[in-house]
C-alpha positions in Angstrom: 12.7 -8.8 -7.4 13.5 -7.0 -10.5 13.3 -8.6 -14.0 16.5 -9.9 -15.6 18.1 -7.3 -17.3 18.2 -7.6 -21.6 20.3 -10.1 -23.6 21.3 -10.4 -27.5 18.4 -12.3 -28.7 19.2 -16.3 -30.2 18.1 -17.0 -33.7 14.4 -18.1 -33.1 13.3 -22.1 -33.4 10.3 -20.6 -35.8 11.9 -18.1 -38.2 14.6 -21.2 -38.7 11.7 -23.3 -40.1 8.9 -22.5 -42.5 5.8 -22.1 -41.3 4.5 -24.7 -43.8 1.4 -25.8 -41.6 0.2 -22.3 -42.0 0.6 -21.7 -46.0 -0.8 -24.7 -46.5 -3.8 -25.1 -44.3 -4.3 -21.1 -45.6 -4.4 -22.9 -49.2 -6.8 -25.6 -48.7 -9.4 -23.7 -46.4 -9.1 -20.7 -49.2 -10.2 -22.9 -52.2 -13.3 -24.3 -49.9 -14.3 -21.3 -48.4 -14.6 -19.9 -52.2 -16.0 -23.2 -54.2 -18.4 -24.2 -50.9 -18.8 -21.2 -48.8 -18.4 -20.7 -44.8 -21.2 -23.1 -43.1 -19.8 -25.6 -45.1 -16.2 -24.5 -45.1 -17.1 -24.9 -41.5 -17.6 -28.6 -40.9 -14.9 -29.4 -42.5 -12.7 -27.6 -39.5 -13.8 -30.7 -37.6 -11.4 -33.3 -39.4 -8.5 -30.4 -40.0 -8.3 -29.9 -36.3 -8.2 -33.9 -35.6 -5.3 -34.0 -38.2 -3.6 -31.9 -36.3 -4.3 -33.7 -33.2 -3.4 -36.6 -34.5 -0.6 -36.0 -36.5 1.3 -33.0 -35.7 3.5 -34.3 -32.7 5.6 -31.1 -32.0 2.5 -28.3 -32.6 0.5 -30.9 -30.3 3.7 -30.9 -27.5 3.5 -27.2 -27.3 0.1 -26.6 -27.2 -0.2 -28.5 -24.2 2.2 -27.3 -22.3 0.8 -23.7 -23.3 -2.7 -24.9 -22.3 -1.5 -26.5 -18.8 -0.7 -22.9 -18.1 -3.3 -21.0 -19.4 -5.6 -23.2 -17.9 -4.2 -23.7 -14.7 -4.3 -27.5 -14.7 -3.7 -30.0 -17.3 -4.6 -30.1 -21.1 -7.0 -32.7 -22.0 -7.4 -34.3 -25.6 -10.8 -32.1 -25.8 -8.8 -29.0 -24.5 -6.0 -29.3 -27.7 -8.6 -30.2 -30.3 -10.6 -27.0 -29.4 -7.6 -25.5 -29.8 -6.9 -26.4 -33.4 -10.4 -26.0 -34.4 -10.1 -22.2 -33.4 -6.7 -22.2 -35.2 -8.3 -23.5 -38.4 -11.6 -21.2 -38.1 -9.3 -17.8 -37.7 -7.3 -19.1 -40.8 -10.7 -19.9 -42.7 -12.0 -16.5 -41.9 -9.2 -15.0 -42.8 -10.1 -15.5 -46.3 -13.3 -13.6 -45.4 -12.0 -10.7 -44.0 -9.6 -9.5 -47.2 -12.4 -10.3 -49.3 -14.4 -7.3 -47.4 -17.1 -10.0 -46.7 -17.8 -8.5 -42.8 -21.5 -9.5 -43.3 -20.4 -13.4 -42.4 -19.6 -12.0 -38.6 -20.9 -10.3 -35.6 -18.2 -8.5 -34.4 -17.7 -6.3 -31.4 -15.0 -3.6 -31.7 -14.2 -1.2 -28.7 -11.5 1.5 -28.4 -11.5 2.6 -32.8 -11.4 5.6 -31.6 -7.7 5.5 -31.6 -7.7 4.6 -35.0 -9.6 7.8 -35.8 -6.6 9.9 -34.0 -4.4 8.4 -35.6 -5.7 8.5 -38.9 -6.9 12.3 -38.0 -3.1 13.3 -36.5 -1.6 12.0 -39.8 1.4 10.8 -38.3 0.5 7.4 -38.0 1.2 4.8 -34.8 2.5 1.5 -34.1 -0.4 -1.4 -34.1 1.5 -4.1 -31.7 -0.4 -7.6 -31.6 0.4 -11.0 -31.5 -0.7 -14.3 -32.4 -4.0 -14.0 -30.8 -6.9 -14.8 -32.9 -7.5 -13.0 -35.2 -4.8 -10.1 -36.8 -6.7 -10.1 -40.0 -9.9 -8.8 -38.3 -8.2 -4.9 -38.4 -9.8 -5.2 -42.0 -13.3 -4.6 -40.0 -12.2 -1.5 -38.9 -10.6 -0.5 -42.3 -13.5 -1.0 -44.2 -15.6 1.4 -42.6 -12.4 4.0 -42.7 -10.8 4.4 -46.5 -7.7 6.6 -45.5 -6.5 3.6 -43.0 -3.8 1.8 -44.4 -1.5 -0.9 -43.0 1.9 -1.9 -43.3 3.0 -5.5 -42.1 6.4 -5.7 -40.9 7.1 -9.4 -41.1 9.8 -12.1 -42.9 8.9 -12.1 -46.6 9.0 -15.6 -47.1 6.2 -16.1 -44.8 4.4 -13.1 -46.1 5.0 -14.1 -49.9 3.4 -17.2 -49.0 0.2 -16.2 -47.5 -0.1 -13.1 -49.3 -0.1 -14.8 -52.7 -2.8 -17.4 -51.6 -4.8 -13.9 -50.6 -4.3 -12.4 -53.3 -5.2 -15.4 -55.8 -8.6 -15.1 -54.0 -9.2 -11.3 -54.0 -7.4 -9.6 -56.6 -7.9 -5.8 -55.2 -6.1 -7.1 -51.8 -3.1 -5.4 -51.1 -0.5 -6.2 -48.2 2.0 -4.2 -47.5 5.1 -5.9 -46.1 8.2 -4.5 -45.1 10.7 -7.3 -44.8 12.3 -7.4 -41.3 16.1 -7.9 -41.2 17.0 -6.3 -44.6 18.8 -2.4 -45.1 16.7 0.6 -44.9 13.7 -1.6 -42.6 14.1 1.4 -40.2 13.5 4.0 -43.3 10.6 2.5 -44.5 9.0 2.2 -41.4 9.2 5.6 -41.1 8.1 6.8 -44.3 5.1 4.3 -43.9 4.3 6.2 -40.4 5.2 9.7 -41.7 2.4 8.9 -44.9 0.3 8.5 -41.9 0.0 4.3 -42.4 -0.3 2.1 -39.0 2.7 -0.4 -38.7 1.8 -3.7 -37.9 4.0 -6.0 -36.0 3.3 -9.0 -34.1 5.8 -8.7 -30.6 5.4 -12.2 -29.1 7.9 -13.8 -31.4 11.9 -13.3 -30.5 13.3 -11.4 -34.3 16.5 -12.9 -33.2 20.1 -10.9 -33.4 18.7 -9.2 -36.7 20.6 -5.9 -35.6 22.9 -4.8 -33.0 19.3 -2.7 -30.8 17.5 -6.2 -31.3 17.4 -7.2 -27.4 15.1 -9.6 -25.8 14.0 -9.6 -21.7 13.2 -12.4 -20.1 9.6 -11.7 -18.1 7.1 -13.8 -16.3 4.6 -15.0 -18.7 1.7 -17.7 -17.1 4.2 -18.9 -14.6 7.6 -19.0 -16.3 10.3 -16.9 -17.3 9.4 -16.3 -21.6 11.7 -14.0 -23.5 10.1 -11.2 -25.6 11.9 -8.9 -28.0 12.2 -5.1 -27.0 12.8 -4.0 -30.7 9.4 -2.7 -31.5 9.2 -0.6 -28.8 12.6 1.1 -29.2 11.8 1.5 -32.7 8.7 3.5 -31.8 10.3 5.8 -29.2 13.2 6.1 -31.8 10.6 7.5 -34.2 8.9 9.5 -31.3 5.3 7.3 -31.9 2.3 6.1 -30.2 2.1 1.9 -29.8 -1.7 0.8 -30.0 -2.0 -2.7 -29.0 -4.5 -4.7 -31.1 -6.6 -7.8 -31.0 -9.1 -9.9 -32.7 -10.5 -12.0 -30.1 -12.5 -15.2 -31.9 -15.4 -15.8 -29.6 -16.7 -19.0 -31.7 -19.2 -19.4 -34.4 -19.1 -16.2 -36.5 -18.1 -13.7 -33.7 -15.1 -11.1 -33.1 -14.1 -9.4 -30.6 -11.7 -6.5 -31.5 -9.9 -4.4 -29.2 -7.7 -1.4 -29.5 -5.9 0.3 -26.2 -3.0 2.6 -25.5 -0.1 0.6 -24.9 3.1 3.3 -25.0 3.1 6.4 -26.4 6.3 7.8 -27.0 5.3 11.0 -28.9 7.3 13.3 -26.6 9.5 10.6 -24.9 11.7 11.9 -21.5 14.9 13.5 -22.0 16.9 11.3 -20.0 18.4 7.6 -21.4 17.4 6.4 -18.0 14.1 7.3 -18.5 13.3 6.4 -21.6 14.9 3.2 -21.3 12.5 2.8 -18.4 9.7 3.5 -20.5 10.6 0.8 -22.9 11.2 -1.5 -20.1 7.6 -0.6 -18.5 5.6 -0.6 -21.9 7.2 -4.3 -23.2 6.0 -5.8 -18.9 2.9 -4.2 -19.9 2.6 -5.9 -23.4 3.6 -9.6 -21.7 0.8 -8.8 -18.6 -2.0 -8.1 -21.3 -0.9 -10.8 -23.2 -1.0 -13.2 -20.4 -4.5 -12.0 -19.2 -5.6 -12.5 -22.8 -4.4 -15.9 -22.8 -6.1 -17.0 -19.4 -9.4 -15.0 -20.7 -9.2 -17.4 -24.4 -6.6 -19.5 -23.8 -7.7 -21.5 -27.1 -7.2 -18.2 -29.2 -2.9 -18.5 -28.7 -1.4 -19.9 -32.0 2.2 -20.3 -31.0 3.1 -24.1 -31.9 6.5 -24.2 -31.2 8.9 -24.0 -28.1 8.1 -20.9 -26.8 9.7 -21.2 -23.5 12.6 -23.4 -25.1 11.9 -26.1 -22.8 12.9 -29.0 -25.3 16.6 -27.8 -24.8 16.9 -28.3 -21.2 17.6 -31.4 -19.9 
């Protein structure tokens, strides 16, 4: 059976709410990762992931429904505390990896040769994640490589937020954000590509109606129909790039695993509408299929606490 065909994308449940559990759990774990340092910064992720449990009612719905899924049977109590506890150790590390403190992990990173083309071709790519352990791990990779830069393209409330906790902590540490939604988005995308930059985005949150080519399909994601937004992937055949899909798998205890593979590339995209329409269609299934697998391989490494299937609408 084939998929259901696009639809104008609603205004997202999480872009309507700030993501205040994130900016301020960022905030607290920053100031004791500095004043105490990361083993004991550590034990203190013990009573930050029972909070959670305990009282965060809608994050604690969703994860286990998300869990049940990934899991392939139902979420126990121990299931969603390990779950917050690796929420809370990415967000800790975080303040880590923008400080250029790599020594604090063992990390295991396998396909940087992509990075290398891309930094060698000078025409820059598309680095498509999601909310999968660890985004902030790509500074691994950058700090071995001076010319990589990266450009975030993300709401600028939510990137004001974190990015001023960051910066409090490591003054040198630069993010640059390129606000979704706003005029000229699609110029300065470009220009960051054409300057040779990667362009970050994270494709497993809906953007909502932000622009007329803003579309979101509704695939199979760990048994149930999820929607996921085309726009990145029209944006990089628009621009006639290459779509590296990224991840920073935490593993537990100090240890990363970062992974960069081929997802699209679009470089010399087919002549026909048809076809490259096709293409999009093919590279966004792929996207939700790796995803998925990621998700059933660490299903604890998913931080999506909100309705993601929009289940709490229907009756």
């Amino acid at each position: 059976m084939a998929p259901p065909g696009p639809r104008q994308a609603a205004a997202p449940e999480w872009a309507a709410s700030d993501e205040r559990s994130n900016a301020v759990t960022l905030r607290l774990m920053a100031w004791i990762a500095v004043t105490a340092g990361r083993p004991v910064a550590r034990l203190l992720l013990h009573p930050i992931a029972l909070y959670f449990l305990c009282f965060a009612p809608a994050p604690r719905r969703h994860a286990r429904r998300y869990l049940g899924r990934a899991l392939g049977r139902p979420a126990s109590w121990l299931d969603l505390y390990r779950h917050f506890h690796a929420f809370s150790a990415t967000v800790l590390d975080r303040v880590y990896f923008v400080r250029g403190q790599m020594q604090a992990f063992d990390l295991q990173i396998t396909g940087e040769h992509l990075v290398d083309e891309t930094l060698a071709e000078g025409r820059g790519a598309f680095l498509l994640g999601a909310h999968l352990g660890s985004f902030e791990a790509l500074h691994a990779v950058g700090d071995s490589r001076p010319g990589l830069e990266v450009a975030m393209v993300m709401f600028p409330d939510n990137a004001r937020k974190i990015h001023g906790v960051l910066q409090a902590l490591a003054p040198e540490f630069r993010l640059s954000v390129i606000a979704i939604g706003r005029s000229g988005s699609t110029l300065q995308i470009r220009d960051a590509l054409d300057a040779g930059k990667l362009v970050g985005l994270l494709g497993d949150r809906s953007l909502g109606a932000d622009s007329a080519r803003t579309l979101s399909v509704e695939l199979p994601f760990l048994g149930r129909a999820a929607r996921f937004t085309d726009g990145p992937l029209r944006l990089a055949m628009l621009l006639r790039r290459r779509v590296i899909f990224m991840v920073g798998l935490y593993r537990g205890g100090r240890r990363y695993d970062i992974r960069f593979e081929v997802l699209a590339d679009f470089r010399q995209p087919p002549a026909e509408p048809a076809a490259r329409e096709q293409a999009i269609q093919t590279a966004l299934a792929a996207y939700a299929a790796r995803l998925e697998a990621l998700c059933r391989e660490v299903p604890y490494n998913w931080f999506n606490f909100f309705d993601f299937w929009n289940e709490d609408a229907q009756p």
